[in-house]
N, C-alpha and C positions, 0 to 999 in steps of 0.2 A: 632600507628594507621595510617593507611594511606590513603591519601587526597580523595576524593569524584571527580570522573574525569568526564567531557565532551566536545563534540563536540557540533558547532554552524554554521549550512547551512543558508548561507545569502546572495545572489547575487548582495546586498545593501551593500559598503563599510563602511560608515558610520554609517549605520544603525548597520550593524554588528557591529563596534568598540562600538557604544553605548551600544549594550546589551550587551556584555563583561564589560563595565566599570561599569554596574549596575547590572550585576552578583559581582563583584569585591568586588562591596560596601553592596550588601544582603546577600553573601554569601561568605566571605573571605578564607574560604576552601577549594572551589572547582578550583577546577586545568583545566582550558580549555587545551585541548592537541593537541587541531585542528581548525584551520577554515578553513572551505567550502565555494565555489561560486555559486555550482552548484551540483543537487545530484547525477551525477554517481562519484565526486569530495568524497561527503560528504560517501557516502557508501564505497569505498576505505579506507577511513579514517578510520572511524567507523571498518571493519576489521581489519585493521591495528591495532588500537590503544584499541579497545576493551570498549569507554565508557560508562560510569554507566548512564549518560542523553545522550541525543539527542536534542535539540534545531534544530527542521526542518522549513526555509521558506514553506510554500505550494506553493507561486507559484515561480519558480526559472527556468531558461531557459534551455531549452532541456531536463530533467530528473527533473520533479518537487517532493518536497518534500512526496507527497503522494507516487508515484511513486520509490521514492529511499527508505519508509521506506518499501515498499513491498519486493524488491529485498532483500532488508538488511536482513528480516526474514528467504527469501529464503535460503539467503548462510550464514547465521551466521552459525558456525560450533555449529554441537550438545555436542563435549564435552567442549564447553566453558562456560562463565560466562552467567547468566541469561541475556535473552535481556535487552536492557537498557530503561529505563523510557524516554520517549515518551512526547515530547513537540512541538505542532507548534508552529509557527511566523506567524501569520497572520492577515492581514489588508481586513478581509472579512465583513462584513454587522452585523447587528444586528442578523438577521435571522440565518448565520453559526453557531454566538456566542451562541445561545440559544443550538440549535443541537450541540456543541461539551459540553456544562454544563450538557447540559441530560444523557452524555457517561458518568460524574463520573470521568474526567482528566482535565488535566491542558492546558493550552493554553497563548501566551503574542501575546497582542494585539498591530501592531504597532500606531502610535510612544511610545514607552516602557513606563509604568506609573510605577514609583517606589513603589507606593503601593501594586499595583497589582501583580507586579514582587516577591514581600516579601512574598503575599499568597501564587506563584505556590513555592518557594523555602520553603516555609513550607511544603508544600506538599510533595516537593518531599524528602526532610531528613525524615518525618515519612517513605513514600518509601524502601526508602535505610535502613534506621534503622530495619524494618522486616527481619530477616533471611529468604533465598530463598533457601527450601528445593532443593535436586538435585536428582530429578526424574522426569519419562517422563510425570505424573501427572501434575507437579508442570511449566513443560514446555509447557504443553497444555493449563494451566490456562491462561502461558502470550502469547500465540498466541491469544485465545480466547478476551483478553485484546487488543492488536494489530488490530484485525479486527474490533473490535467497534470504536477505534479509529478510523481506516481507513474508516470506512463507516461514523463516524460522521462529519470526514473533510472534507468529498466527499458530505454534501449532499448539495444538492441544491431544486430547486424548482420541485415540480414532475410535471411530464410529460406524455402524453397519451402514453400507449403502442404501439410500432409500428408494422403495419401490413403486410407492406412490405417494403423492402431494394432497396433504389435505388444504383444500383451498374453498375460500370462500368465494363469493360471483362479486359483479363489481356495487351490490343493493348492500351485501353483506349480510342478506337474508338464510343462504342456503351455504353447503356444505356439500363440497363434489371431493370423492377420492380420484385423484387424478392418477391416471398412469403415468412412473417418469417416461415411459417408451415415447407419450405421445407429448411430451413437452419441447419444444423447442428452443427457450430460452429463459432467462431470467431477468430482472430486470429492478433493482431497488432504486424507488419510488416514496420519498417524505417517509412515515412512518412504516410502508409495506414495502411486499415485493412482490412484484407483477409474475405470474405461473402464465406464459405464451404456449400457446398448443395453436395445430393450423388453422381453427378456426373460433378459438376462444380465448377470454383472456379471467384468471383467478387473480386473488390477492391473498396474500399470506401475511403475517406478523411476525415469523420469522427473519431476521437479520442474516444476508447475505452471508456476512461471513463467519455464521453458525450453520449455515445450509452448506457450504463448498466441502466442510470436510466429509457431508454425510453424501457426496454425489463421486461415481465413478471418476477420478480424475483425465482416465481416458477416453471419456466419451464427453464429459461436461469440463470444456474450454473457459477460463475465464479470459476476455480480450478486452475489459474496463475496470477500473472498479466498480464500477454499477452494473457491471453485466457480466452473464455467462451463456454458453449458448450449446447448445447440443452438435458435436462437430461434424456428425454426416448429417447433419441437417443444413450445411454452408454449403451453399451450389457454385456463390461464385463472389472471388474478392476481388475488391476495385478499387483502384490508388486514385487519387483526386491530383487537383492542378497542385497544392501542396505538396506530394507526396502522400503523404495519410492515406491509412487504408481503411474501407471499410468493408462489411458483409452484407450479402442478402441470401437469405437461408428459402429454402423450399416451404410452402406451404404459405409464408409470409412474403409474396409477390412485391405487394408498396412499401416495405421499410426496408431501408438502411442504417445499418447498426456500424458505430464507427472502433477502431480497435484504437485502443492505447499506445505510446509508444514502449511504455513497460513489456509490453504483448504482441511487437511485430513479432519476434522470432518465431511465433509458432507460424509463417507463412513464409520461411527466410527464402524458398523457392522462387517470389514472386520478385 
């Protein structure tokens, strides 16, 4: 039988050696096969090596743990092993802790309490000990798992919906209050995030996912991690020779925006 494997994102050196030496001691099984600093680090790895856990910091510098497990769903290849069980690191508030218990997963809270540490390692051997049927059912369940997570790590305090975008032009001279009406999409970009309207394009400094919680969730679609998109503004979706799907929204004629696999279900019609 062979060992129970994972990966551990921790931009904390110590911190990380600790949760390894208190995996070591609750779980003398499992075989770490990587450590991460940083999650485009941890997501590299994760392909590479293919583990059963995930041990992710949330917040880690340049590509945070939220952010790396999005990508990682992206590109995990479909004929591989079931995505892996899904753990943060995090040193967030009473309030996150509450919002990740109501998802129904695990989380290690820093600085690592050994007791705590022995429940999410219970948890996760029941996990692993379920057979993972291998069909594209059985792969939709754990996107659908994935995305709760992701939205219980991300949540924070709510926020008024915003009514217009302050954005700057692409000189970063000037300052347009945009109407969200006339926004079509979103779109983070290196340091910005692209404000698309039918026929203009702003930039903002706000970070994607400090923007999503302040946008109606029923009208503003996320379908990438790097993107969001106004959903009466999607005139028509089109599945490629892959499968994959993508968008092309009204008013933006020449582009194609591609959806994530995290993100078919909101088109499960097609």
């Amino acid at each position: 039988m062979t060992s129970p494997t994972a990966l551990i994102a921790e931009d904390e050196p110590l911190l990380a050696q600790a949760l390894r030496a208190e995996l070591a001691a609750a779980w003398p099984q499992l075989q770490i096969v990587a450590m991460a600093g940083d999650g485009r680090s941890a997501v590299e790895a994760a392909l590479l090596h293919r583990p059963q856990v995930l041990f992710l910091d949330i917040r880690m510098p340049g590509q945070d743990g939220l952010a790396a497990a999005a990508e990682l769903a992206e590109r995990w290849p479909e004929d591989a092993a079931p995505l892996p069980q899904l753990v943060f690191v995090t040193a967030y508030d009473e309030y996150a802790v509450r919002a990740f218990e109501a998802q129904a997963f695990d989380y290690v809270l820093k600085p690592v309490q050994p007791e705590r540490l022995r429940r999410t390692v219970a948890r996760l051997q029941q996990a692993l000990a379920r057979p993972e049927p291998a069909s594209a059912q059985a792969l939709e369940q754990q996107f659908a798992q994935w995305r709760r997570l992701l939205g219980a790590a991300g949540t924070g305090a709510p926020a008024a919906p915003l009514r217009f975008i302050a954005a700057g032009d692409a000189g970063g001279a000037n300052v347009r209050m945009v109407p969200i009406d006339e926004v079509l999409y979103f779109e983070a970009a290196d340091k910005y995030v692209r404000v698309l309207t039918a026929g203009e394009e702003h930039l903002i400094r706000t970070p994607l996912k400090q923007l999503l919680p302040q946008l109606d969730a029923q009208r503003f679609w996320q379908v990438h991690r790097a993107v969001v998109v106004r959903a009466d503004a999607i005139e028509q979706v089109q599945r490629d020779e892959a499968g994959r799907l993508h968008l092309r929204l009204r008013g933006r004629p020449g582009e194609r925006i591609a959806v994530s696999r995290l993100y078919t279900h909101l088109f499960k019609a097609m």
